[in-house]
N, C-alpha and C positions, 0 to 999 in steps of 0.2 A: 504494500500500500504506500501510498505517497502524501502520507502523515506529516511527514517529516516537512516537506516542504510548502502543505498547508499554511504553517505557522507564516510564513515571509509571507506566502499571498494577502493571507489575513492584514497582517502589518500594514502591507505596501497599499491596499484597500483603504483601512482607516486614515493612514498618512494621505492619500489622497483626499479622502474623502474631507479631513479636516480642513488640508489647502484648499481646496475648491471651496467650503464654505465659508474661510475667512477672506478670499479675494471675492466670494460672491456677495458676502457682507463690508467689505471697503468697495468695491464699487458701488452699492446702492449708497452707502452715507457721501461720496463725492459726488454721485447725481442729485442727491436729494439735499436743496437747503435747510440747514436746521440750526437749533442752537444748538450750543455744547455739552447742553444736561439735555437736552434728547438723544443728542450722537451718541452720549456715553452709555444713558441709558439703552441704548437699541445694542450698542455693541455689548451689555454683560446680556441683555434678552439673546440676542444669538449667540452668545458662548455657552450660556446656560443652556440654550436648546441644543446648539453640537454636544454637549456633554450627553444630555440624555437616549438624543439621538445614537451618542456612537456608545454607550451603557448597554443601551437596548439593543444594538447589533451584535455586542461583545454577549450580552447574556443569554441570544437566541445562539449565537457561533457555541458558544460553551453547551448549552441545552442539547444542539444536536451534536456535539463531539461527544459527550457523555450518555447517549441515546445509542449511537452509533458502537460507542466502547460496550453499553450493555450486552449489547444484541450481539457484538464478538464473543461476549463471556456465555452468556449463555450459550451461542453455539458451541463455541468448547466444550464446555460441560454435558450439554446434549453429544458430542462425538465421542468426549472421554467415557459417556456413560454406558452409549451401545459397544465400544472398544470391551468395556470392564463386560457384558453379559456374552458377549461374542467369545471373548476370552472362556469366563464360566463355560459357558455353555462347550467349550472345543471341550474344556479340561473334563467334564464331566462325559463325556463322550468317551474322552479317552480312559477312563478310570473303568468306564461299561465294558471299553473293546479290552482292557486288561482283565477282571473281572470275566469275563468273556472265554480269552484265550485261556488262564488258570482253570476255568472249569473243565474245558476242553482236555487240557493237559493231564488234571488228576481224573478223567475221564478213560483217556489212551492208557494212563499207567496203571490205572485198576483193572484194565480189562488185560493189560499184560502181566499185572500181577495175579492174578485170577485164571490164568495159562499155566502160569510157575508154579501155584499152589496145585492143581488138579492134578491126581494123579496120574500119572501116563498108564497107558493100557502095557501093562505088563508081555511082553511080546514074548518071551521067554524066563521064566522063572529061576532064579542060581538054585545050580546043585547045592544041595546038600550033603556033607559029609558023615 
């Protein structure tokens, strides 16, 4: 993502955006004749209103970066979570096909130990002396 370089656009935005509105506020007071307790007054009304103005820009920019960083977390933790049952679910799989194979196993060796115990058909009897 290009987070990183968000931040400077941001910047370079508001720095504009201030310049523009204090050459847009010194041109209207050199068009407009007035006195000098209007002029002042008009110019803290427009600083006051840039400030709010560029407040409420910075506080919707923060709103949606903080919005945005949620909706990362939670997808993370939604992939780490099907990661974690995925995993589960292999390992329990594999405990079955162990499980599985062991039964299999003392299955083959009973049925060969159950050959060794039986007696063989005596095919010839030893002499006796």
């Amino acid at each position: 993502m290009g987070n990183h370089n968000d931040g400077g656009e941001i910047s370079a935005f508001f720095t504009g955006f201030l310049i523009g509105g204090l050459v847009g506020a010194a041109v209207a007071l050199i068009m407009a004749p007035q006195s000098g307790e209007e002029t002042r007054e008009q110019i803290r009304q427009k600083g006051l209103d840039l400030q709010t103005k560029a407040e409420e820009t910075l506080a919707d920019a923060r709103a949606k970066a903080e919005a945005v960083a949620a909706d990362v977390k939670r997808r993370a933790e939604e992939l780490q979570m099907q990661s974690k049952v995925i995993l589960e679910e292999g390992q329990k799989q594999l405990t079955e096909a162990l499980e599985e194979t062991k039964k299999a196993a003392a299955s083959v060796a009973g049925k060969e130990k159950e050959k060794e115990e039986k007696p063989s058909e005596p095919t010839e009897a030893p002499a006796t002396a």
